[in-house]
N, C-alpha and C positions, 0 to 999 in steps of 0.2 A: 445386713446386720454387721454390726463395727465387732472388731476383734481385739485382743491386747498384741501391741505393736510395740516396735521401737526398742532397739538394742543396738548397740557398736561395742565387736570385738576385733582387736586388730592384734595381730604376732606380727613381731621382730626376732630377728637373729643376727647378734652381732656378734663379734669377738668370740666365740664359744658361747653364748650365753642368750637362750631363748627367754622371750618374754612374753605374757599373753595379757591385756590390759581390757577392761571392758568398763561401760558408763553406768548407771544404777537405775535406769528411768526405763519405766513402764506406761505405755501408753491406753487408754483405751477411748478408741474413738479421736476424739480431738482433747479427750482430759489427760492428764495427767495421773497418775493411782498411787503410783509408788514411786520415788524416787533413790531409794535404794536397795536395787534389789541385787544377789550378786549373782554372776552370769559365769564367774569361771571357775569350775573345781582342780581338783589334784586328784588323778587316780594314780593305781600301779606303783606302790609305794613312795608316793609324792614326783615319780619320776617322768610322770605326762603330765600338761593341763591341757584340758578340757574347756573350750568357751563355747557359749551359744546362743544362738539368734534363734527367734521364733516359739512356738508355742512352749512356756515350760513344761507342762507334763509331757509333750512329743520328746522336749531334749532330755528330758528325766530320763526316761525309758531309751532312748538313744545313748544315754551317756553309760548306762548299766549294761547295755549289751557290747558298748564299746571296751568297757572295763574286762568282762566276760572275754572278749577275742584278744585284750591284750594279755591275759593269764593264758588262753591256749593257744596262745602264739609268742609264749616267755619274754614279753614285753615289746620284742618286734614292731613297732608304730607302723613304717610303712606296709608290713601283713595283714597287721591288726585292722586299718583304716581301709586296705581295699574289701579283706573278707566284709566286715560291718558295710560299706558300700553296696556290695553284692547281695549281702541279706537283705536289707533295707530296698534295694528295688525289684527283689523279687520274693520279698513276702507278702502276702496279702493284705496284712493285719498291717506290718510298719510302712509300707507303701505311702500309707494315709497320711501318717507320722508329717507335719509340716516344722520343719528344723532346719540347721543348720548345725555343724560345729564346725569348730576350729582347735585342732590339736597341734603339740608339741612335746618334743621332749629337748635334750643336749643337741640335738642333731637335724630333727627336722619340724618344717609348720608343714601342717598340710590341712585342707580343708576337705570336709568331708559332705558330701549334700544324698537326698533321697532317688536322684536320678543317677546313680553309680558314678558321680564324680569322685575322682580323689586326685585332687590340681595341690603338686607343691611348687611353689611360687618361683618367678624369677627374682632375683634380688633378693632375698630373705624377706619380704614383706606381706604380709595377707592380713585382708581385712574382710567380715560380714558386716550384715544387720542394716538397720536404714540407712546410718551415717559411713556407711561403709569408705563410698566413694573419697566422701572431705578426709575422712581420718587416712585412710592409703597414702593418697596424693599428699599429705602434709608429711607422711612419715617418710615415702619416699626422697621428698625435697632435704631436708634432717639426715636422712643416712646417706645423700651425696655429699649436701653442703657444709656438715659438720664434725666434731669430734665426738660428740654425743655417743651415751652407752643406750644400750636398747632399753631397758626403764626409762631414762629418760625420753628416750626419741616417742617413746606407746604414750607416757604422759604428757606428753609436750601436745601430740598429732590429737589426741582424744581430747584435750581441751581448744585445741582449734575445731576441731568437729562440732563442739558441744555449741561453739559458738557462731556457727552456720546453721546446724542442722535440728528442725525441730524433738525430732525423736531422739536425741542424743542429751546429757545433761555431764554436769565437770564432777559428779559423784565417783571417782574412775577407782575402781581396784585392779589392784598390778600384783602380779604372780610368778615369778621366775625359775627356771630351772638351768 
């Protein structure tokens, strides 16, 4: 059975200044459904964002219990992202949950997955979703080879994605803290 597919979210961290940038297209199957859909929120007083890859009602329900641990962990990201790690692979119910995110605040990307990953990056760079690979590698190349600010470098790599990878489109919303 075909499923809805197809997102790229990638974090930058340059100069003080996080960015979470993600594309608008929704797959399902080999169609196309939506082409703008948006993929990154703001929680914790605009002071995280939140991106994500994979089913949206699993990242719904993921991004509200991520919310939930950064309030009882007084916004703490790296706490907040392993507790929600640890629930997530040892609940029953969110186990199922097929997601992905990718958070930020001032300070750190870290990516968060259902099998108790919480990977923060070398380089300041992380990317999910299908176009994950093309949009990294293009951002990576940009944060050695330029003077480019993170906005730029997310929208610059996300439109080289859009333009290799079929699950990715140049719809990009950019978010920064």
């Amino acid at each position: 059975m075909d499923t809805f597919q197809g997102t790229t979210v990638l974090g930058i961290r340059r100069d003080g200044v996080t960015t979470l940038a993600a594309d608008g297209q929704v797959t399902f199957g080999t169609a196309i459904v939506k082409g703008t859909a948006r993929k990154i929120m703001r929680l914790h007083n605009d002071k995280v964002l939140v991106g994500f890859a994979g089913a949206v009602a699993d990242a719904q329900t993921l991004a509200e219990r991520f919310e939930g641990k950064l309030e009882e962990f007084h916004g703490n990201l790296p706490r907040a992202a392993v507790e929600l790690a640890r629930e997530w692979r040892t609940d029953k119910y969110l186990r199922r949950l097929e997601s992905m995110l990718l958070v930020g605040n001032s300070e750190h990307i870290l990516l968060i997955s259902g099998s108790g990953e919480v990977i923060q990056p070398d380089g300041d760079v992380m990317a999910i979703g299908s176009g994950a690979g093309y949009a990294l590698a293009a951002a990576r190349v940009l944060m050695k080879h330029t003077k480019m600010n993170a906005r730029e470098i997310a929208e610059e790599a996300l439109r080289m994605a859009a333009e290799i990878c079929i699950y990715t489109n140049d719809n990009i919303i950019v978010e920064t803290v």
